[in-house]
N, C-alpha and C positions, 0 to 999 in steps of 0.2 A: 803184682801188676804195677808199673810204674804209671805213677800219678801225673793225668795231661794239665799243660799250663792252659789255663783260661783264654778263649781268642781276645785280642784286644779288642777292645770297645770304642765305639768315636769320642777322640778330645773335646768334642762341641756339644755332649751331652750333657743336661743340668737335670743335676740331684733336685728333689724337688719335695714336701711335705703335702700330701693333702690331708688334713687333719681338724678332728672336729674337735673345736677345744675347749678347753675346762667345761665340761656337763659335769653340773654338781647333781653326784652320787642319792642326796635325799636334801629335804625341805623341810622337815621334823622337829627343827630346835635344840639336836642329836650333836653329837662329835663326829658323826657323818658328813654333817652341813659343811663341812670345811674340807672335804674332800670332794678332788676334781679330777673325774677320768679324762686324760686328752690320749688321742691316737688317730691313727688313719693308715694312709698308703704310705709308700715309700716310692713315690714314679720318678722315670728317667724323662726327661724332655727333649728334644731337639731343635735347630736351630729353627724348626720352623714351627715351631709351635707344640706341633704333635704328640702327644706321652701314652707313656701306660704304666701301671701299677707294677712294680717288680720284688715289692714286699710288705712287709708290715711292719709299726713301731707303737706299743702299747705303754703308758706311761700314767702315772698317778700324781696328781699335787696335794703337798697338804699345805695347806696357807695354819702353820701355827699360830701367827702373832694374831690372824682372827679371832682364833678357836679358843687364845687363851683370856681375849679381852672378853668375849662372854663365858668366861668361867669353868674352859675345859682345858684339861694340862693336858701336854704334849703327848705321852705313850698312849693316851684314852681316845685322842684322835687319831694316832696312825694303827691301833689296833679296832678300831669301830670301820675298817673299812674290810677286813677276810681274816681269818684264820692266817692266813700268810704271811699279813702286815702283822702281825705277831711279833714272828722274826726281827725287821725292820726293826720295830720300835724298840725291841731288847737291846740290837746293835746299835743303834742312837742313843737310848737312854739308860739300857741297863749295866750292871754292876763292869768291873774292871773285865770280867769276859766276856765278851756281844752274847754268848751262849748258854751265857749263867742262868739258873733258876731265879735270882735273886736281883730285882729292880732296885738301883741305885739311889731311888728317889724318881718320880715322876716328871722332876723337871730338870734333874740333872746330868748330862750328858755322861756317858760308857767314856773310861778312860781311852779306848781307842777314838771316839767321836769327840774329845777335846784335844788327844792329838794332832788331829785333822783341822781342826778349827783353830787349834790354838789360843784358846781361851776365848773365843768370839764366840756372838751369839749365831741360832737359827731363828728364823722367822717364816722362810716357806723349806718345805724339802720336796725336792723330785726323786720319784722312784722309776727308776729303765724295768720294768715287768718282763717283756719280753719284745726281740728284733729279730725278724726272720726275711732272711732272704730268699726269693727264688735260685733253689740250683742252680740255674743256667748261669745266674747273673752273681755267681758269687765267684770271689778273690779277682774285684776290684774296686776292693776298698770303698763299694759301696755302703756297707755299714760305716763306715767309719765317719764317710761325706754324709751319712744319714743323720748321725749323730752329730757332728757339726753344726746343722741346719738346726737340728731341735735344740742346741745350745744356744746357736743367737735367739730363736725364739723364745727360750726360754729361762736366758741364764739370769733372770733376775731371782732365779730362786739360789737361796743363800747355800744350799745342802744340796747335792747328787746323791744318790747310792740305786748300791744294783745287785746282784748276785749271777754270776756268772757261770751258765747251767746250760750246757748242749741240751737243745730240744729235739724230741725223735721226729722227722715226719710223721702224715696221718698217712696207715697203714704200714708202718712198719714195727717189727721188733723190739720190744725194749731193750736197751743198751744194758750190755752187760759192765759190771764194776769198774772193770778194767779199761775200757773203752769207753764209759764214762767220764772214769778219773782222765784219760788222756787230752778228751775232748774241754773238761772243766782247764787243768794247766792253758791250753792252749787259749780257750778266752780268757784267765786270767792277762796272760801275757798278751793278747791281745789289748786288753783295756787298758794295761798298765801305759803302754804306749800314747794311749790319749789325756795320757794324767792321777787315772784313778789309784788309789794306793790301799791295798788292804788295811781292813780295820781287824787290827791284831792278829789273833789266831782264829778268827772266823773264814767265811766261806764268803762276807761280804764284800766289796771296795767302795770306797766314796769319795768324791772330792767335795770341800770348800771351793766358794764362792767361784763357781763355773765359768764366768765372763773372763775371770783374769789366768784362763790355761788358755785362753782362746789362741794367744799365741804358738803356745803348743799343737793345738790344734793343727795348724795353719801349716807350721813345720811337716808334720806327720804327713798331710796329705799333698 
């Protein structure tokens, strides 16, 4: 079945964040404490004010240079926050493979995350969790314009990263390998677009200091 292009949408709609931000995760005196869930909607506006919710954008802050002045190293904050952030923090901090058993030191960055940095420091890192768009409103670029907005809002964090994973709808099928894999290439290549750059041979991508793609940004959309 040939795939229909998306109806065009009006020029005079603004992308727009409604988002509740940094709610710190716990209050404990923990490597929690420095963890900060932000997310919200993703709404379209018009010129008259009007909106509605057309997605979702889920996102994590770890404010490191906090967590490390009262006496917690970096991988022990971003893995105090799931099972998941696991991952994350291997790719940031652990050995020359983001995927190795084998942590490189707690404070010293994975040879792919000094890549990226270039011998610079982090002090907060942003994690993209997960962005979903409504169907209807998907292929124009409104992820893209979503992610923009949480940039300027957010680019003072020194570190991005993400992992780029097709999410099934609720009630459907889980994706089989194959159609998995095709859907992963394609957000890879989609992100790439906005700057991000795999870190080595993982599944991850991440940019350095966010403010300064912004240009790129700007291009793309």
């Amino acid at each position: 079945m040939k795939k229909m292009k998306p109806e065009p949408i009006d020029d005079d709609l603004i992308i727009s964040l409604n988002f509740q931000h940094g709610v710190c995760l716990t209050q404990t005196e923990e490597p929690s404490d420095y963890v900060y869930e932000i997310g919200g909607g993703i709404d379209v506006v018009d010129e008259g004010g009007d909106g509605q919710t057309i997605g979702k954008l889920t996102m994590f802050m770890f404010d490191i240079a906090k967590g490390v002045n009262a006496g917690f190293d970096p991988f022990t904050i971003i893995d105090s926050w799931s099972q998941e952030s696991y991952e994350y923090g291997q790719a940031i901090y652990g050995g020359s493979d983001p995927m190795s058993d084998t942590l490189n030191g707690s404070y010293e960055l994975s040879e792919a995350a000094s890549d990226l940095t270039e011998g610079g420091s982090i002090d907060r890192i942003l994690v993209l969790n997960t962005m979903r768009i409504n169907p209807e409103w998907r292929g124009h670029q409104i992820g893209l314009k979503g992610l923009h907005a949480a940039t300027l809002m957010y680019g003072h964090a020194s570190f991005v990263i993400m992992k780029p994973w097709p999410l099934v709808e609720e009630g459907q099928p889980k994706l089989s390998p194959a159609v998995r894999r095709k859907g992963q290439l394609k957000l890879q290549k989609y992100w790439k677009r906005l700057g991000f750059q795999r870190m080595g041979k993982s599944d991850f991508f991440g940019m350095y200091h966010p403010e300064d793609n912004l240009q790129q940004l700007n291009d793309v959309l």
